[in-house]
C-alpha positions in Angstrom: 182.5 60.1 133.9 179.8 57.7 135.4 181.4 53.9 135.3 178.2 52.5 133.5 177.9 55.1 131.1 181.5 54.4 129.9 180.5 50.5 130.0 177.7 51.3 127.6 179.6 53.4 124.9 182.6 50.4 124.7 179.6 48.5 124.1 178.5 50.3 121.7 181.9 51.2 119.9 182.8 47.8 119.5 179.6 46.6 118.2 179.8 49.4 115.8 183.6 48.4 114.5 183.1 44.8 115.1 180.2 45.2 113.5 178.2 42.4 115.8 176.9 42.1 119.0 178.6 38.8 119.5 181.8 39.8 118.9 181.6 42.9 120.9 180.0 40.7 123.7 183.1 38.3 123.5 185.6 40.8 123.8 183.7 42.7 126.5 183.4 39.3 128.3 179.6 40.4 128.0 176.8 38.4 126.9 175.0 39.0 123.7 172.1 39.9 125.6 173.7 42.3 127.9 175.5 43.9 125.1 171.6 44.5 123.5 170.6 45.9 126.7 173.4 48.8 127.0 172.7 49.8 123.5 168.7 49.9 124.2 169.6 51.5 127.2 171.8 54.5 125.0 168.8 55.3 122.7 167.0 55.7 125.2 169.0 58.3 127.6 169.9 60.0 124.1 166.2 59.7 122.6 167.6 58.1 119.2 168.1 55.1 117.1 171.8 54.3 116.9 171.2 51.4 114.3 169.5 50.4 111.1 168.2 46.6 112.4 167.5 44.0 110.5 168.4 40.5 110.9 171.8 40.2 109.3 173.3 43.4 110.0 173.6 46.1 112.0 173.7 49.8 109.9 174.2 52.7 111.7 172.0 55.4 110.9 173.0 59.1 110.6 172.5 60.4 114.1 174.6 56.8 115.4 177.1 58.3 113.0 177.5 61.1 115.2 177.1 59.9 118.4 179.7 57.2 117.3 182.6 60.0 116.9 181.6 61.4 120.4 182.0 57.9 122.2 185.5 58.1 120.5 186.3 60.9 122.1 184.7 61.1 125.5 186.4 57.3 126.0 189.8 59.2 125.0 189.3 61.6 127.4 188.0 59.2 130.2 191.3 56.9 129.5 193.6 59.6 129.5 191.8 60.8 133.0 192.3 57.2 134.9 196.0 57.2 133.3 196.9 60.9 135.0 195.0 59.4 138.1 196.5 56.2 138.5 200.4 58.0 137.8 198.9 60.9 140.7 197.8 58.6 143.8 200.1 55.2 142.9 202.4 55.2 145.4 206.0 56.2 143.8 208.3 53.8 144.1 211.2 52.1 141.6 214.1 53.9 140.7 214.9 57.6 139.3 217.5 57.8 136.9 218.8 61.5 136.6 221.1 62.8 134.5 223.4 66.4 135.9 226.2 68.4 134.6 229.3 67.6 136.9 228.8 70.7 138.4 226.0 70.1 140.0 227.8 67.4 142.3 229.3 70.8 144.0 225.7 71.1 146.6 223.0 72.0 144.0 221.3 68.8 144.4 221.9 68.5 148.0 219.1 69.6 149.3 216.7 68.3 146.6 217.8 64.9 147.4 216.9 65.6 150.7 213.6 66.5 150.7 212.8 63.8 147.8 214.0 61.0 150.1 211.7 62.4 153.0 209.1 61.9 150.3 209.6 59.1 148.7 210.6 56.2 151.2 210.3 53.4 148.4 212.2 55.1 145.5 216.4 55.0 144.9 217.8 57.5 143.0 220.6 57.1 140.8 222.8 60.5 139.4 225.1 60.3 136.4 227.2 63.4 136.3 228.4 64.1 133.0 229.0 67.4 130.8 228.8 66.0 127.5 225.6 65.2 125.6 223.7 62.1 126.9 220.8 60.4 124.8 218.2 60.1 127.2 216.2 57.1 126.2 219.3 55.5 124.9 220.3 55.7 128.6 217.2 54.9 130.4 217.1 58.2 131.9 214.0 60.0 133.5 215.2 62.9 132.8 218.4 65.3 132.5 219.0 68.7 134.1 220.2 70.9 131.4 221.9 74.7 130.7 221.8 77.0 128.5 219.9 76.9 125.1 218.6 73.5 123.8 218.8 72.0 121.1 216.1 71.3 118.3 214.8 67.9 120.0 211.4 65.9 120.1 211.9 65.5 124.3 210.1 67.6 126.1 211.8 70.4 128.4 210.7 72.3 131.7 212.0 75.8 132.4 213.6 75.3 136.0 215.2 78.5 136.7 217.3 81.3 135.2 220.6 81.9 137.4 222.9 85.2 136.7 226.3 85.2 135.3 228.5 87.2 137.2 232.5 88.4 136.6 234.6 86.7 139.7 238.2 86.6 140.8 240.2 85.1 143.9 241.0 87.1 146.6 244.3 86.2 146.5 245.0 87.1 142.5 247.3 90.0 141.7 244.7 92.0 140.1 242.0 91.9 142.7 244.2 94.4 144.6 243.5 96.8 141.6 240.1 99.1 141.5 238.4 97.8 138.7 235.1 100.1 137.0 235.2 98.6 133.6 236.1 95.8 131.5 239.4 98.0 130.2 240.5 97.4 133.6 240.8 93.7 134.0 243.7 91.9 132.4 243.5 90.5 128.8 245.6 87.2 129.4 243.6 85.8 131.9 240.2 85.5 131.2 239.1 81.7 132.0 236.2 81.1 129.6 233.4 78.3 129.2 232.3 77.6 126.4 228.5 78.0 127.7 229.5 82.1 128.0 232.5 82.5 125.7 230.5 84.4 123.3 230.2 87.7 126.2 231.4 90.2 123.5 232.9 92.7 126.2 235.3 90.3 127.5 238.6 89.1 125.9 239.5 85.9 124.2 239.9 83.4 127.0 243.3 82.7 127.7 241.8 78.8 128.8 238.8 77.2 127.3 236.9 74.3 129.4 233.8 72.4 128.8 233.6 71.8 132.7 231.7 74.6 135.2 233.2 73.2 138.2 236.8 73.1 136.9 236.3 76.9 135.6 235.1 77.5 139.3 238.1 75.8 140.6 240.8 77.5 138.4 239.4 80.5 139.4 239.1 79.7 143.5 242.8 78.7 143.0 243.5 82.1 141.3 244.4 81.1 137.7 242.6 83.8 136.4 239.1 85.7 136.4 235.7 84.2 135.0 231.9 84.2 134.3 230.5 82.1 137.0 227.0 80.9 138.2 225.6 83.1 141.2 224.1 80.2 142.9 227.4 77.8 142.3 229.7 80.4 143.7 227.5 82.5 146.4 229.2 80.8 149.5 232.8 81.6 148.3 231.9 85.1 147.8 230.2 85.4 150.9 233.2 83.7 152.8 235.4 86.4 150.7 237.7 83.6 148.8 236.0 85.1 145.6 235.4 88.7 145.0 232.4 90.0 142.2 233.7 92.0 140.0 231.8 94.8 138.3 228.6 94.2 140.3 226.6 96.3 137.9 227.1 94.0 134.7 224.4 92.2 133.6 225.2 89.1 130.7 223.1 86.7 129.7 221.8 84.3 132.5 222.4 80.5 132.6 218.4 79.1 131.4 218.4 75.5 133.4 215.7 72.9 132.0 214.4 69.8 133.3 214.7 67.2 129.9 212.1 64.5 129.8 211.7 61.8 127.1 208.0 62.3 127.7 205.4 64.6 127.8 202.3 62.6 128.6 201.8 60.3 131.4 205.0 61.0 133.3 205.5 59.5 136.5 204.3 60.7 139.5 207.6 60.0 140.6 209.1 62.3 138.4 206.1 64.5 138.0 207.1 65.6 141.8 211.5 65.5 141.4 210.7 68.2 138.9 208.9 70.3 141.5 211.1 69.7 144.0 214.1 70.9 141.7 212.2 74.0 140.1 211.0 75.1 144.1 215.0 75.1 145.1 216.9 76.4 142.0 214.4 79.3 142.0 215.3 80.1 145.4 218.8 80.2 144.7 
């Protein structure tokens, strides 16, 4: 919107709840007679009379009514536009406080971090890897990578990725040496459960219950017993054969990761961008 033009209608708006030039032109740091001049110069671009003049007051009349409630909103608009501006080109720089489940500490963020501190030379990020429920403003968090469903809440989430939950075992546990087709094949006392999946109907009451991804992955690499693991958190052990897929058709319901914010307008550039960057790599995963 053309700088003058936005000059003129706070001119205007002001005199108009103010309801004087004068105190308009003081809080402008205007002069009464430049303050005149912008509104002359709005009645005559807009071929109307914005006010009823006389020498006490100023009443506006009905078509100043109108145009009164447009100035409103087009100055809305135009302040919300510098604010998105101003949080795109300022240079990022300050600190990012992000909040992960533990086991993301395993690589996930790895290569994020990477690439954001290629980016952003003048920002220092700072992870706190917890699996239990974290208040994000409370904390002074930017935001929090969460999984599975969210709660009702008033912050504002980001769909990042949905990763699949497959069946996994060690190599080296007894019943990986047995052919298994279905779910009456695998062993009913050691099903290692989290309690993100432990509702998957076709598998048994887990034998142990964690609240911890990485220690379920760990148990299992260590050949405690068989589980529901993250693809993308387990990929490289299957591939170097310490953990073997079981039932490779089965399909449950995937892990939904979100981005948390405590914000929805104006967000950081900053974090605008370590969004992205998280959203481009877990969907590659």
């Amino acid at each position: 919107m053309n700088p003058k033009m936005i000059r003129s209608m706070k001119a205007f708006t002001r005199t108009v709840e103010l309801n004087s030039m004068s105190g308009a032109a003081k809080e402008l740091h205007m002069t009464v007679s430049a303050v005149s001049q912008q509104l002359q110069r709005l009645e005559k671009d807009n071929g109307i009379a914005l006010f009823h003049r006389n020498t006490r007051t100023l009443t506006l009349t009905e078509a100043g009514k109108v145009f009164y409630q447009s100035c409103l909103d087009m100055l809305s608009i135009a302040s919300r536009n510098q604010e998105q501006w101003e949080a795109l080109t300022k240079t990022p720089q300050g600190q990012i406080k992000m909040i992960a489940p533990v086991g993301f500490g395993g690589g996930l963020l790895s290569e994020p971090l990477k690439q954001l501190q290629q980016e952003f030379k003048n920002v220092h990020f700072q992870l706190h890897m917890t699996d239990e429920p974290v208040d994000l403003i409370t904390a002074g968090a930017d935001l929090a990578i969460r999984i599975g469903p969210l709660a009702d809440s008033t912050l504002y989430a980001k769909h990042l990725a949905d990763w699949n939950i497959i069946p996994c075992i060690a190599a080296s546990h007894p019943a990986a040496q047995n052919t298994i087709n279905s779910f009456d094949d695998l062993p009913e006392d050691c099903f290692i459960g989290h309690m993100s999946n432990s509702s998957e109907l076709e598998f048994p009451q887990p034998k142990i219950m964690l609240n911890n991804m990485q220690t379920v992955v760990q148990l299992t690499l260590d050949g405690v017993g068989y589980a529901l693991l993250p693809e993308p958190e387990v990929k490289h052990h299957i591939e170097s054969g310490h953990l073997l897929r079981l039932l490779p058709d089965w399909q449950g319901s995937p892990y939904s990761v979100h981005a948390v914010l405590p914000v929805k307008d104006n967000i950081p550039a900053k974090t605008e961008r370590t969004v992205e960057v998280l959203s481009e790599f877990f969907h590659s995963l």
